[in-house]
N, C-alpha and C positions, 0 to 999 in steps of 0.2 A: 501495196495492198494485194492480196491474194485473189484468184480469179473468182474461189467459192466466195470469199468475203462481196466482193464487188457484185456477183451475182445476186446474193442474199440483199443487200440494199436494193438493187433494180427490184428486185422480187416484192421485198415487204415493201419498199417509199413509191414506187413507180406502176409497175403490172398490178398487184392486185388491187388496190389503191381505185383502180383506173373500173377495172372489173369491177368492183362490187360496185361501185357508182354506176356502170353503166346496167348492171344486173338490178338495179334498185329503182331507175328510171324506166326498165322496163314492165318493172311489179308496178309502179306508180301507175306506169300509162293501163294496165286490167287492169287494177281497183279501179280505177278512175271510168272507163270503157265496158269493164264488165266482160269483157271478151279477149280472143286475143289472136293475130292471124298466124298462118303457116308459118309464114317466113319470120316473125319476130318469137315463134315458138322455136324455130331450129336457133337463132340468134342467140337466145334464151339460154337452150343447150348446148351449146357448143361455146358461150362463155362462161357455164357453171364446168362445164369438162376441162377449160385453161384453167378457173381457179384452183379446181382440185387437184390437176399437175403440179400448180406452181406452188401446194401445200405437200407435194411428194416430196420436189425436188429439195425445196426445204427440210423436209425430213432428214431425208441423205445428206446433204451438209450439214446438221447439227451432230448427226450419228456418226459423221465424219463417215459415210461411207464413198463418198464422190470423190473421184479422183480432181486434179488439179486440173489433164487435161481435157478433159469433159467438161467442167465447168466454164472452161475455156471456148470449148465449141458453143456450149450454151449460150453461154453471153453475149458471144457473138449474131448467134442466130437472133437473139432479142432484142440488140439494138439494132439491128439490121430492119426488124420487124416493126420497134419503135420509131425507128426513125422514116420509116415510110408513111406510117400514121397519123405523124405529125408537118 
């Protein structure tokens, strides 16, 4: 399987998967609170800013504009990332 291939799976089954669940528990907790603090407002933003990356780099892989080894660093850097989080 190709590195863009393998990527594009991490991307749509795993990363953003992950993010909109955790972007959705934190609209749950305002509705719910009515407010919302500093630090879950940057939280907030800077997981709506991964999803929109990870809706670029998708782009470039459908458009076939990503190269093979760039996808390569990518994926690396993501499981690298994933697997700390878990």
């Amino acid at each position: 399987m190709k590195a863009t291939e393998k990527l594009k799976n991490l991307l749509m089954n795993e990363l953003m998967p992950d993010l909109e669940e955790a972007i959705d528990e934190i609209f749950m907790m305002v509705e719910k609170e009515k407010m919302i603090s500093l630090a879950d407002r940057e939280e907030l933003e800077q997981m709506q800013e991964m999803h929109a990356e990870c809706r670029e780099i998708l782009i470039e892989i459908e458009s076939k504009e990503m190269q093979e080894e760039e996808a390569k660093e990518l994926l690396s850097d993501l499981v690298d990332i994933k697997s700390k989080e878990d």
